[in-house]
Each structure stands twice: as structure tokens, then as C-alpha cells.
MARVEX-940060 format. One record per residue (C-alpha): y, z negated, x; residue in one letter. Coordinates in steps of 0.02 Angstrom, whole numbers, padded with zeros to 5 digits, always signed. Layout:
residues N
YZXA
...
This chain:
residues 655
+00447+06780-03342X
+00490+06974-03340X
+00343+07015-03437X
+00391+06890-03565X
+00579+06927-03587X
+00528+07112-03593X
+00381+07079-03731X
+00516+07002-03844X
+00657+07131-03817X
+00514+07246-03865X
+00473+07134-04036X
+00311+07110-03989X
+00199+06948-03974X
+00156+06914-03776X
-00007+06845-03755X
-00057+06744-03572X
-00236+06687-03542X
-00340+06685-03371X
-00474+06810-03347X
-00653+06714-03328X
-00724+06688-03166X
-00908+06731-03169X
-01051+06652-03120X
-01012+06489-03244X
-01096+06339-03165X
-01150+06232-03284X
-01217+06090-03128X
-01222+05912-03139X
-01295+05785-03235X
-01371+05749-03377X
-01250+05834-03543X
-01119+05898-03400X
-01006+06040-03491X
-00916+06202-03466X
-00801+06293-03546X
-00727+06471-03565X
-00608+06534-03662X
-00660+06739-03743X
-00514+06852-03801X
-00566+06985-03922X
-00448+07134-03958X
-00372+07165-04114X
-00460+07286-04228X
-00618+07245-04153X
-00776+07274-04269X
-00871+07086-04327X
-00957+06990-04196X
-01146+06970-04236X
-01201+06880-04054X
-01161+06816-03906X
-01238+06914-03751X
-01282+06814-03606X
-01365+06836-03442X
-01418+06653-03374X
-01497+06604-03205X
-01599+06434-03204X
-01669+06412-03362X
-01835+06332-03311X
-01865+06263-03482X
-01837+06276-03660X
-01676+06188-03724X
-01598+06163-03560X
-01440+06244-03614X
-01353+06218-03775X
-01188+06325-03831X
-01065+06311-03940X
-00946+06426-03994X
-00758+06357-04073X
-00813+06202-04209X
-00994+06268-04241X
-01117+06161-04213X
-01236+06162-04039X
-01344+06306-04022X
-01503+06264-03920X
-01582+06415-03806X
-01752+06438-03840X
-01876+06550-03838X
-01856+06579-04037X
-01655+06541-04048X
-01618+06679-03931X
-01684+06880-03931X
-01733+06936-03764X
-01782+07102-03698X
-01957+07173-03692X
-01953+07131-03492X
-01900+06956-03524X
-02035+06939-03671X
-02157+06984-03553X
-02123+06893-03416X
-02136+06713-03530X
-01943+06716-03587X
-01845+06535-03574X
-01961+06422-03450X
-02063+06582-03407X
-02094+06657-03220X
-01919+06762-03191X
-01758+06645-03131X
-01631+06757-03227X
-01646+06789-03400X
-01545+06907-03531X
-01527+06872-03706X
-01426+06881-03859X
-01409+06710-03955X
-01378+06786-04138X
-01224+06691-04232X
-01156+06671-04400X
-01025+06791-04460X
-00854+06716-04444X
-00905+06595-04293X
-00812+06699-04184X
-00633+06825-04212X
-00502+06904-04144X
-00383+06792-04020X
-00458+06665-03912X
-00613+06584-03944X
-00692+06447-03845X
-00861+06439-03799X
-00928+06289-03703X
-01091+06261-03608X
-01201+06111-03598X
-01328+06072-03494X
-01473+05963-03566X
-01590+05886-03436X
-01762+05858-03500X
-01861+05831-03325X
-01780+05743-03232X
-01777+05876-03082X
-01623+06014-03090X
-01462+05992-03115X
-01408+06132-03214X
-01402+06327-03228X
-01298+06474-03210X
-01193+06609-03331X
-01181+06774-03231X
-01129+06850-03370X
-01054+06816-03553X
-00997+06930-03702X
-00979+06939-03874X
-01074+07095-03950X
-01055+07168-04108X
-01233+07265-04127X
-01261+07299-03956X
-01099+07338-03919X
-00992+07217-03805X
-00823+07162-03874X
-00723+07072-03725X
-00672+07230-03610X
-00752+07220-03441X
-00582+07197-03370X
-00559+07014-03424X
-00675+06935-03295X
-00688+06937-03115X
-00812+06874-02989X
-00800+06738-02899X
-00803+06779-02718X
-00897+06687-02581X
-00819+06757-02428X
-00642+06687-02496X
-00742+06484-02471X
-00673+06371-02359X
-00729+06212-02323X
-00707+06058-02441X
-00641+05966-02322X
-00598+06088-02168X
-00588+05948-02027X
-00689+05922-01872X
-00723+05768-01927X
-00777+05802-02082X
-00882+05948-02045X
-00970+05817-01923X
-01005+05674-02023X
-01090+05820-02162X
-01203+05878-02034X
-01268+05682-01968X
-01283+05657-02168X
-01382+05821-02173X
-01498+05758-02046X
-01509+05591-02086X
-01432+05547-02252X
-01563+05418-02361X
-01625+05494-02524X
-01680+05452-02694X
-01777+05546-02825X
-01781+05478-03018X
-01784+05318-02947X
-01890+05338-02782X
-01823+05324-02619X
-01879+05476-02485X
-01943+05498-02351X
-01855+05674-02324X
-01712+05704-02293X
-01602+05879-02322X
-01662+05974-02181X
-01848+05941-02200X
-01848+06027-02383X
-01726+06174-02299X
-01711+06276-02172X
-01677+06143-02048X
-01510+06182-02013X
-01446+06240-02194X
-01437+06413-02154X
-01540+06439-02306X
-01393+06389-02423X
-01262+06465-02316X
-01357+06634-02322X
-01385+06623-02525X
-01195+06579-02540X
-01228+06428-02638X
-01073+06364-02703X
-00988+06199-02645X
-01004+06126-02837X
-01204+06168-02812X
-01229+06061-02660X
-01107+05919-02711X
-01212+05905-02870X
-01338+05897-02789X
-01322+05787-02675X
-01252+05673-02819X
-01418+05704-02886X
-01502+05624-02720X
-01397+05480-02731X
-01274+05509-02626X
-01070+05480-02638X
-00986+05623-02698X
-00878+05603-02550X
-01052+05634-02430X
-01081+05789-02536X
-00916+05845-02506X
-00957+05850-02328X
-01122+05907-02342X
-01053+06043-02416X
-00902+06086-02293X
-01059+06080-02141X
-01144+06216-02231X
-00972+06340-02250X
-00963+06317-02070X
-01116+06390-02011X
-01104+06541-01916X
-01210+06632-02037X
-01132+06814-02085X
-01099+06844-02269X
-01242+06937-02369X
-01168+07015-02540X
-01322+07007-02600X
-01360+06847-02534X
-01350+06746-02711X
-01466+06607-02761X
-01498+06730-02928X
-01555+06870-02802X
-01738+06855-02776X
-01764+06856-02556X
-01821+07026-02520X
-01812+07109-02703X
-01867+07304-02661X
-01750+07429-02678X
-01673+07603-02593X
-01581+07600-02460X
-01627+07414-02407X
-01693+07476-02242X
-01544+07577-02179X
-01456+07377-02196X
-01458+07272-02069X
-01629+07202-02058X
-01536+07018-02062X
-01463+07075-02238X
-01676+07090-02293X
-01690+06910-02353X
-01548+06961-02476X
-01663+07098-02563X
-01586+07229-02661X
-01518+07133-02795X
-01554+07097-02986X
-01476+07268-02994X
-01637+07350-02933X
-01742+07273-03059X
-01807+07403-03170X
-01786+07384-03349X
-01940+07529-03383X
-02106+07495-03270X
-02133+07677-03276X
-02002+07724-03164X
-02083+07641-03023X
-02177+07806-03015X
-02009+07924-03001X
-02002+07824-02831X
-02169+07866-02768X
-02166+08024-02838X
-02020+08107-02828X
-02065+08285-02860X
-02201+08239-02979X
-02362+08170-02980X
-02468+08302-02925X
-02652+08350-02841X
-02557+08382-02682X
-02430+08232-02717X
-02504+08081-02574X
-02554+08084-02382X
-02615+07944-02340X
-02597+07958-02156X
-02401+07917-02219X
-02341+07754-02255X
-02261+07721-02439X
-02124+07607-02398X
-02153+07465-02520X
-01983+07386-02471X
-01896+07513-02542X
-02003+07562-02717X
-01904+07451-02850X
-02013+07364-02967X
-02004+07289-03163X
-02041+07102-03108X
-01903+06986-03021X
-01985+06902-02864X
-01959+06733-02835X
-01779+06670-02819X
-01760+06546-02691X
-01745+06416-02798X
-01952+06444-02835X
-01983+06465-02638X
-01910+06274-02605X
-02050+06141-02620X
-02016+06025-02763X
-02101+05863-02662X
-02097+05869-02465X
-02251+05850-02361X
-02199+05689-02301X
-02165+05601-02478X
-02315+05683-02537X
-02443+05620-02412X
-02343+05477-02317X
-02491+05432-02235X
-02530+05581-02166X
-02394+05689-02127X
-02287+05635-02023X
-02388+05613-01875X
-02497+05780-01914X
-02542+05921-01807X
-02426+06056-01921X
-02287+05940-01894X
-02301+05957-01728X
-02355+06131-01743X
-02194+06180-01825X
-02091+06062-01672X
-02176+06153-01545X
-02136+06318-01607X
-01948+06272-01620X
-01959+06209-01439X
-02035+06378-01383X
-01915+06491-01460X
-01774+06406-01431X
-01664+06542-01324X
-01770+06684-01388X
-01726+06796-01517X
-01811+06977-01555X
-01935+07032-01480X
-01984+06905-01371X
-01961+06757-01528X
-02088+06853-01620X
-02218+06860-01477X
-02216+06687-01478X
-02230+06663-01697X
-02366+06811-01684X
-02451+06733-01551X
-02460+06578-01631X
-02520+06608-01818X
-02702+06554-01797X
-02635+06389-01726X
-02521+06387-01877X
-02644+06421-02004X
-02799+06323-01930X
-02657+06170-01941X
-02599+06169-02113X
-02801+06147-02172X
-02842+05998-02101X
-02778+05868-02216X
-02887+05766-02262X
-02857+05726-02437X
-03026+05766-02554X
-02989+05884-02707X
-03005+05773-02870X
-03105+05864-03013X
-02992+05967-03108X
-03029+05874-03274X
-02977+05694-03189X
-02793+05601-03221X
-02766+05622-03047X
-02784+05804-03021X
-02614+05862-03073X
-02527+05737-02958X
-02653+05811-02797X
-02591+05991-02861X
-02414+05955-02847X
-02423+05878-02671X
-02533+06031-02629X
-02395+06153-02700X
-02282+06076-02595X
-02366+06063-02427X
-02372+06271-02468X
-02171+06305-02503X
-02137+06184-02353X
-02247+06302-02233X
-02169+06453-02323X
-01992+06411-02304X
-02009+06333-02120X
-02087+06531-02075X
-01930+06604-02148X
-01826+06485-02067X
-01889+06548-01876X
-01916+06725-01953X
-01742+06750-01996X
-01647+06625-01846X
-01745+06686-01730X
-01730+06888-01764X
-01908+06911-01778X
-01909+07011-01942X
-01898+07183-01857X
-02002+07168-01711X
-02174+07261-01771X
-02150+07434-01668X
-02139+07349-01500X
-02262+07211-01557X
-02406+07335-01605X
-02362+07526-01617X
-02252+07656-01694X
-02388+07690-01847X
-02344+07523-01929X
-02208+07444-02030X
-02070+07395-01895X
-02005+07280-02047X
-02111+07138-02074X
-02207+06975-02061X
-02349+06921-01971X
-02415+06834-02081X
-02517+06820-02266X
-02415+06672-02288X
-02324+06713-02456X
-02492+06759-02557X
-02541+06582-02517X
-02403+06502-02671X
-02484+06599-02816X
-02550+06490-02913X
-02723+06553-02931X
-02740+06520-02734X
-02657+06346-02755X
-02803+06301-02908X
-02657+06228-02997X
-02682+06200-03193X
-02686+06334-03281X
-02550+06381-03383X
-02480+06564-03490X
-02387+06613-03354X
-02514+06571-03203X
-02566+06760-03194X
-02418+06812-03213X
-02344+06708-03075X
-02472+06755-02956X
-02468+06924-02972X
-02253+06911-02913X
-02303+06811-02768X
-02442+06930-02709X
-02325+07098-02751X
-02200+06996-02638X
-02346+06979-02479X
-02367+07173-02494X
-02168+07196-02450X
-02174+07094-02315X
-02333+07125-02245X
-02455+07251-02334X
-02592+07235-02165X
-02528+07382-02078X
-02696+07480-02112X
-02789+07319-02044X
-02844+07215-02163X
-03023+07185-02148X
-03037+07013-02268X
-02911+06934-02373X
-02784+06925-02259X
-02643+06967-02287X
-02694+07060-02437X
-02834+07013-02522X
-02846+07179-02615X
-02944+07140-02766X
-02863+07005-02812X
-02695+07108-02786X
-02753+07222-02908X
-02839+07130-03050X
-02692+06993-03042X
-02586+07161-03088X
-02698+07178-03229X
-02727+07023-03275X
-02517+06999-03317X
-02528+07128-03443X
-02579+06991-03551X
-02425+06953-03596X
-02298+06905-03748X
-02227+07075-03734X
-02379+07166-03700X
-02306+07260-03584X
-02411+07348-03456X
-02357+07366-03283X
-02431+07513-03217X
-02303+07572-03095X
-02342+07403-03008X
-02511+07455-03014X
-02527+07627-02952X
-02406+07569-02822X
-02543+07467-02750X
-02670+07590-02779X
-02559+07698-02663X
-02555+07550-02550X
-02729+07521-02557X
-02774+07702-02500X
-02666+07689-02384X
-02804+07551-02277X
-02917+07633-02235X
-02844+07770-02150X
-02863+07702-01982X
-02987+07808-01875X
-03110+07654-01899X
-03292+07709-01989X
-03351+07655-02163X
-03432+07459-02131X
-03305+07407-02009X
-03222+07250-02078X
-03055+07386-02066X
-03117+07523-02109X
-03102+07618-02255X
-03195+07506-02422X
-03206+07631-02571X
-03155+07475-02696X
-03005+07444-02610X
-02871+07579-02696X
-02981+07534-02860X
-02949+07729-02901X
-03088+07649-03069X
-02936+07582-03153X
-02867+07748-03167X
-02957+07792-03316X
-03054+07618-03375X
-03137+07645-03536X
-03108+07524-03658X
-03051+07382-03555X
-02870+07369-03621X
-02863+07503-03703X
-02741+07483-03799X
-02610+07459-03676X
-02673+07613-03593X
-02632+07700-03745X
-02436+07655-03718X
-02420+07753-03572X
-02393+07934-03590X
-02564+08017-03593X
-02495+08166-03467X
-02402+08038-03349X
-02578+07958-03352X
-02678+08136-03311X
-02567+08190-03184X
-02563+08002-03080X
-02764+07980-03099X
-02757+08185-03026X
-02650+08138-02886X
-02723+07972-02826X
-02934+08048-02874X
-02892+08184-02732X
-02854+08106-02591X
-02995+07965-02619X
-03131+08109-02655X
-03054+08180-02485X
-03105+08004-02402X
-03257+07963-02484X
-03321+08153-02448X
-03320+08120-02252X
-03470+07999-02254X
-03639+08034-02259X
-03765+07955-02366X
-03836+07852-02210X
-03685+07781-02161X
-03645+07724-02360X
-03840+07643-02332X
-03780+07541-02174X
-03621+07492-02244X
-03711+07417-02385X
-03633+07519-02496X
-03802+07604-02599X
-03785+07465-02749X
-03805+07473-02929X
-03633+07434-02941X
-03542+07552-02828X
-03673+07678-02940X
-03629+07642-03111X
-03450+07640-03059X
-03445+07800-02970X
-03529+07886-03135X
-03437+07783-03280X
-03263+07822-03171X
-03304+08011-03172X
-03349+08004-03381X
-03176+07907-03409X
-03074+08030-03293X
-03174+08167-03397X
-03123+08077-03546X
-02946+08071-03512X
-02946+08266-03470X
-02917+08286-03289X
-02931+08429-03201X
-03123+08464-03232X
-03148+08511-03039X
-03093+08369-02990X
-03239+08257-03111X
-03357+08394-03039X
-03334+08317-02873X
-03359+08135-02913X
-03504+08186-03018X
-03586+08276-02855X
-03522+08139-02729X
-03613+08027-02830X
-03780+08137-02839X
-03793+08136-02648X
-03779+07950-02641X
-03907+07910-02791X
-03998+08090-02811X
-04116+08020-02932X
-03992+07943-03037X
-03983+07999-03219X
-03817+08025-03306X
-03778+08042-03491X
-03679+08186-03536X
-03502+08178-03522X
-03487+08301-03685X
-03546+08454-03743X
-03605+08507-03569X
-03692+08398-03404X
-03549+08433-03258X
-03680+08496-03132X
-03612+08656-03061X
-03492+08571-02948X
-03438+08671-02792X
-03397+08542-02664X
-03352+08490-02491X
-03468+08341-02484X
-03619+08354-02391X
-03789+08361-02467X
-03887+08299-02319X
-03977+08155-02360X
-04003+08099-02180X
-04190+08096-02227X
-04185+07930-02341X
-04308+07910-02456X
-04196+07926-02622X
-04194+07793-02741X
-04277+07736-02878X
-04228+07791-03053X
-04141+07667-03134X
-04116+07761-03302X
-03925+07768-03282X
């Protein structure tokens, strides 16, 4: 009232309207709406877009906007501009969970004073209910127009309980346990707690709102008086608040600084904040005084938690199965020995926590894999009708076992436990399993689709966070290394075409990293000269042209930094011991010699080609080699020995 009488003594207009609360929640069913209302300041220049930042647009056309009395705007892939990041990653429907764009509009649609802008969620499949708005502006150009200081943030640790009774908070966790329900029109054989963690610590911990779970549970069938109390059980777990803990956040998103948290705030990742907007400054982070000759060790450990990245993990959202185990194979499941492997793990831990908790999941991972492949369900042929219904329920029966291991990682304190577990040398932070690089789709079979590389290669990148093999890693698990690597590659294909090549020489890093171990050359964890893949450094003409994006020098002085140390490696070995390792092959040949004509190619430090030149001369002394220019590289001074161990050299094979 003061501000008022003092705005008209003053002759000017006063002007009230509420600040928007951010994230918007456009949940519930089908066509459900939202509206905010936009001030724009006087004087400001003409508004040629509205700038948006969305979580949970898993398909085209799932949101439509409109802005005052124009007509509905659907978001798609072509009605919207998105960055080169988004573009790559697939856009609208693609493999991130939060997208920005800029939806263009008509001059005049939007002005000075208020202007409304409503949301409305279109539901085309029958499975969400809805998306999010973390963010919302009018630009003009690429300039914002609404000052930052008209919207606030809604904030979780100011939630209560819907209903804040005993009674209530009871009756919402029997209905959690038990509650009947229904999916487009089929009644369940789950219930909450089977798709969860058990106890709902899962939504606690990602601060989903009340209005999320109450839709949703509307969405099951139930009252929306049961998903009120659904709702008020899950605000009253003990669970301590996580700011990053936000179903947008992707679980365990790299970033600095996440280690000196608390290692119960890891789930929560670093935040949509440390997702790089530029791939190539992936490589300020594992090069921070420049990528050099001298630059790696590999006897240290690059701490992959903490090297941000260009791709968004998977939100939570994409970790929950879509069909449970026991709806997908009814007849099966719920007497089967993972059910019961997962019960009798509970049982076991159940007063442990720490140390002693992970003991028990370590000691118990063979058990838990041998378990899960035993269902006896025969693969269809991928060309039959019924092949995309078996790679659904096969999907699922994967998220299931993921989120049930992050359920008794994170209750039971077992996230943190590697030091006393194994030794000082390895990653104190992690999992014990390869359980993550088990959803990418290129593991699951699933039908191929644009994205299916793509996908796969955030699932794997996620595996090497939270367990990279701690310089054993002998097969595929948990990193299968080529696949790591040419999944990488493989993404590139993308709308954007937009290389990630920080990602890559990341796992390069990673990859040299292996077989540092004390173990020789042919033991299953020793060191394996494919595993950095040091060949992609310089690759010819395979993609080429998205080589030729990347700074020629940044290129020169990474292949220099990471050809050193694997020379250095590769150098200790004799001949002999390559033989018995089974490592004498055309292939390994060719490689070695094309690898040292494309690093020659690409103008690295000529001493260093010298020295793949000669290591590949004592393995294959016979071998012939085309010139690399206007001079044969032969007067290399090197460290690798020339004894041949007295093996008869090999044939020429005209290389």
C-alpha cells in the first residue's frame, strides 16, 4: 500500500506482477496447461524469439506454446533453432534430457507490458506425463529481454509434506508398497517400489516435486488423494538435500570439485552447469599447462570424475526401466534366481553400511551377474513382429538391475569403499561393477535407430566414471575398450557433425592408463598396444573431414603428448615376448607403419615418427615401407632394442 500511495504522489504509473517461479511443470495429462505471465521493460529493442531451456522432451511435438492470441506453436526439430550441441546430440526426441532452443516468432507477437505465454503438453505415446521449463526468455537477437531479476527458483528444501500427518505419511508408504497399478489400460504386476529404489529414496534424492509424483500416480490410476500421500511418504524420508540433486541433473555428470563433496552428494553429478558447450575444452582439463611431449604419466590416475565433458549423461528419468521385470516376463520373474538374488543381498546388508556393505556387493557380483542371464526366453530374429516387443522387456530387465545396484550402492554407503577394498593405487570412488555399459543400446541389440550410437557411447562414457577397471581390465569388463573408443567415433555421425574429440583423447588417456600395472605383455591385464588406440590420433582419411575441424596444432601437440608415453611402453618388450603374446600379425604391422605415415603426415615431431618407424622394424625387420615423403625415416636413434631374440624374421609381405 506504501509503494502505491507513494507511486501516485510521485505521478507515476505503479506496476505489481509476481516474479516466475522456475522450473515450469507442465505434468499431467493429456493437453494439461501452464501459464506465465513475461514483463518486458519499456524501451526495450523488438522481440524476435522466445529462448527456452526444456527438460523432457522425448519426442517431437510434445510441447506446444503460445504466446498472447497467436496461434499454438509446436516444438520440433524444424520449428525451433537449437545449438550445435543439441543438433548433434539428435535435438527434440534425441539422446540428451534437457534441451535449449529458441522458437523464432513473428514481430509484434510479443511487447512491452505483460505478455502471457502458456504451455501445453501434447501426449503422443501414451507413456510421460509432461516436461519441464528451467528456463524462459524473450530475446531480441541473442540478447535476453526479461531482466534476470524477475524469476526465482523454486526451492526444494522449503517442501513440506502434502499432507504432514502421521497418518497420512503412513497410508503413502502401504500405497507405495502395495498400491494396484494400471498402464494404458493394463493392470501391473509392479508396484512403485519394484520400478524404484525400493524405498523412494530415488525421488527424494532427485527432489522430484510433489505435482511430479501426484501426476503420476494419477497416471497409474490411482486417486489423486493416494498420490497426495504418496507424495508426503517421499518428503519424509530421511534423505539429506542434494542441490544438485534435480531430475534434469544427469546422476554423476563429471565435473571439478565433485570429489572434495561428500561422496553421498556423487549421484547428484556436477550439474547441467558442467556441461561443456565446446568439446575441445575437455582437453584444458587434462592438460592444464598444455599438451606437451612431457604432458602424461601414466603411472598417475586422470580422474575421470572430475574432467567435464560436451555430452549430458543419462538423467534419471533414462536410468528407470520403462516395463518391470515382472510385467515383462510374468512367468518367469517372480520366482527367479535374481529376484532372490537381489532379496538376499538386502537381507545381508541390512545393518551394514561402508566398508563392510561393500564387501558383501563386491563379493557377490559374479552371483549377480551369472543370475540376471539365465532367463530363458529365446531371442526372436531381428526381422520378426515380435522382436521389438522381446527388446523392450530385455531393456527393462537391464534398468531394473541398474537401478536396484544404485539403490544398495548409495543406502548402503558403498560408493567410497575402493582403498580399503583393494589398495591405495585405485579409484577410492567407485563401483564394482560393469553394470552401466550393459544399457547401451548396441549391448542390448535393440533396433537400430539415428541416435543408437550416439546413445551408447553416453552410457559407456558414464561406466568409465564410475568404474574405468582400476588398471585391471583384462576382457570387456568393465570397459570393453574398443568398443569405448569406436562408439566415440562412431557418434560423430551426427546432425551437427560435431566431433567429440576431447571425449576421445580422454579415453585414450584412460586407455594408457591399463596397462600400467607391473603385469607383462599377454597377460589378460597387462598392457594390449590397441587398447589407448594411440592409431586414431592421426587416421588418414577415415573422417577426415571432421578431423579437419579441429585445430591442426591442438591436433600435433595431443598426438605428441599421448605417441610418447605409448612408444615409452611399447619400447620395453622384446620382439619374443610380442611373438608369445600373439601380437606379430599383419594387422598390428600395417597399423604400426600406416600410424607412423599419418603422424608424419600431420607433422609431428619427426623424432618421435623415427621411433615408431624403428619399433616397428624390430618387430617385422623384413617389412617394406613406402616412403613417407621426400626421404625413407631410417636413421632413427632409439631406445628400443634391436635384439631379435634369435627369431627367424618374417616373410616379406611387400608392405
Amino acid at each position: 500500500m506504501r509503494l502505491k500511495l507513494l507511486a501516485l504522489l510521485l505521478g507515476s504509473t505503479w506496476v505489481a506482477h509476481a516474479k516466475v517461479t522456475l522450473p515450469i511443470e507442465v505434468l499431467g495429462s493429456a493437453g494439461h496447461q501452464e501459464s506465465v505471465t513475461l514483463t518486458v521493460p519499456a524501451g526495450s529493442p523488438e522481440i524476435t524469439g522466445l529462448q527456452l531451456q526444456i527438460h523432457g522432451l522425448t519426442f517431437e511435438n510434445k510441447a506446444s506454446i503460445r504466446i498472447n492470441n497467436s496461434g499454438w506453436s509446436n516444438l520440433n526439430n524444424t520449428s525451433v533453432v537449437l545449438p550445435q550441441v543439441e543438433r548433434a546430440f539428435w535435438g527434440i526426441g534425441g539422446a540428451i534430457g534437457t534441451l535449449r532452443m529458441v522458437l523464432p516468432i513473428a514481430q509484434g507477437t510479443a511487447g512491452e507490458g505483460d505478455n502471457v505465454v502458456q504451455f501445453r503438453f501434447n501426449d503422443l505415446d501414451g507413456q510421460s506425463i509432461g516436461y519441464r521449463v528451467l528456463a524462459v526468455n524473450f530475446v531480441a537477437g541473442n540478447q535476453p529481454v526479461v531482466p534476470e531479476t524477475e524469476f526465482v527458483a523454486d526451492d526444494p528444501r522449503s517442501w513440506t509434506p502434502v499432507l504432514n500427518t502421521p497418518e497420512a505419511i503412513a497410508a503413502g508408504k502401504a500405497l507405495w508398497y502395495s498400491a494396484p497399478l494400471w498402464e494404458r489400460g493394463i493392470a501391473l504386476r509392479s508396484n512403485c517400489g519394484d520400478c524404484h529404489a525400493h524405498d523412494g529414496r530415488d525421488l527424494k534424492y532427485f527432489n522430484y516435486s510433489d505435482k511430479s509424483i501426484v501426476e503420476r500416480s494419477v497416471f497409474h490410476r490411482l486417486s489423486r488423494s493416494d498420490g497426495e500421500k504418496i507424495a508426503s511418504y517421499i518428503r519424509s524420508l530421511p534423505i539429506p538435500y542434494e542441490e544438485n540433486g534435480r531430475p534434469w541433473n544427469p546422476p554423476y555428470q563429471p565435473g571439478p570439485g565433485l570429489d572434495q563433496k561428500p561422496v553421498r552428494s556423487w549421484a547428484a553429478g556436477a550439474g547441467l552447469e558442467w556441461v561443456l558447450d565446446n568439446d575441445l575444452d575437455t582437453l584444458r582439463y587434462l592438460f592444464p599447462g598444455g599438451a606437451t611431449t612431457n604432458s602424461l604419466d601414466f603411472t598417475t590416475t586422470v580422474n575421470a570424475r572430475e574432467i567435464p565433458l560436451v555430452v549430458q549423461l543419462p538423467d534419471w528419468n533414462r536410468w528407470l526401466p520403462k516395463i518391470h521385470p515382472n510385467d515383462a516376463y510374468p512367468l518367469i520373474f517372480p520366482n527367479h534366481d535374481f529376484v532372490r538374488m537381489h532379496t538376499f543381498l538386502r537381507n545381508q546388508l541390512v545393518g551394514t553400511s561402508g566398508e563392510a556393505a561393500g564387501r558383501i556387493i563386491n563379493g557377490n557380483k559374479s552371483n549377480w551377474d551369472r543370475a540376471s542371464s539365465v532367463i530363458p526366453v529365446v531371442k526372436p530374429n531381428r526381422n520378426s513382429k515380435q522382436f521389438a516387443a522381446y527388446s523392450d522387456r530385455a531393456v527393462g530387465l537391464a534398468h531394473w538391475r541398474v537401478v536396484k545396484l544404485w539403490e544398495l550402492m548409495t543406502e548402503f554407503q558403498a560408493e567410497d569403499v575402493g582403498h580399503e577394498l583393494q589398495d591405495p593405487t585405485v579409484n577410492d570412488r567407485r563401483w564394482f561393477h560393469g553394470e552401466v555399459f550393459r544399457l547401451a543400446p548396441h549391448m542390448l541389440g535393440t533396433p537400430k535407430n539415428p541416435q543408437w550410437f550416439t546413445e551408447s557411447m553416453q552410457w559407456y562414457q558414464l561406466q568409465l566414471v564410475l568404474n574405468d577397471g582400476n588398471r585391471l581390465n583384462g576382457s570387456t569388463v568393465p570397459i570393453d575398450w574398443g568398443y569405448l573408443h569406436a562408439l566415440n567415433f562412431s557418434a560423430w555421425n551426427n546432425p551437427a557433425k560435431m566431433p567429440t574429440y576431447g571425449i576421445a583423447i580422454l579415453n585414450m588417456v584412460k586407455g594408457g592408463e591399463v596397462g600400467e600395472n607391473g603385469l607383462p605383455v599377454g597377460d589378460k591385464n597387462g598392457w594390449n598396444p590397441y587398447k589407448q588406440n594411440i592409431f586414431w590420433l592421426a587416421p588418414g582419411n577415415h573422417l577426415k573431414g571432421m578431423y579437419a575441424s579441429i585445430d591442426i596444432n591442438t591436433r600435433r601437440g595431443v598426438a605428441e603428448a599421448l605417441i610418447k608415453p605409448w612408444l615409452e611402453k611399447a619400447e620395453t618388450y622384446t620382439r619374443r615376448q610380442y611373438q608369445a603374446a600373439g601380437y606379430l600379425k599383419p594387422a598390428f604391422r600395417d597399423t604400426t607403419f600406416e600410424t607412423a605415415r599419418n603422424l608424419h603426415a600431420l607433422g609431428i615431431d619427426r623424432a618421435l615418427v623415427n621411433r615408431m618407424v624403428a619399433f616397428g622394424r624390430v618387430l617385422w625387420p623384413n617389412a617394406k615401407i613406402a616412403p613417407f615423403g621426400p626421404e625413407l625415416l631410417e636413421s632413427a636413434v632409439s631406445s628400443l632394442p634391436t635384439n631379435t631374440d634369435s627369431l627367424d624374421a618374417p616373410e616379406d609381405l611387400g608392405f
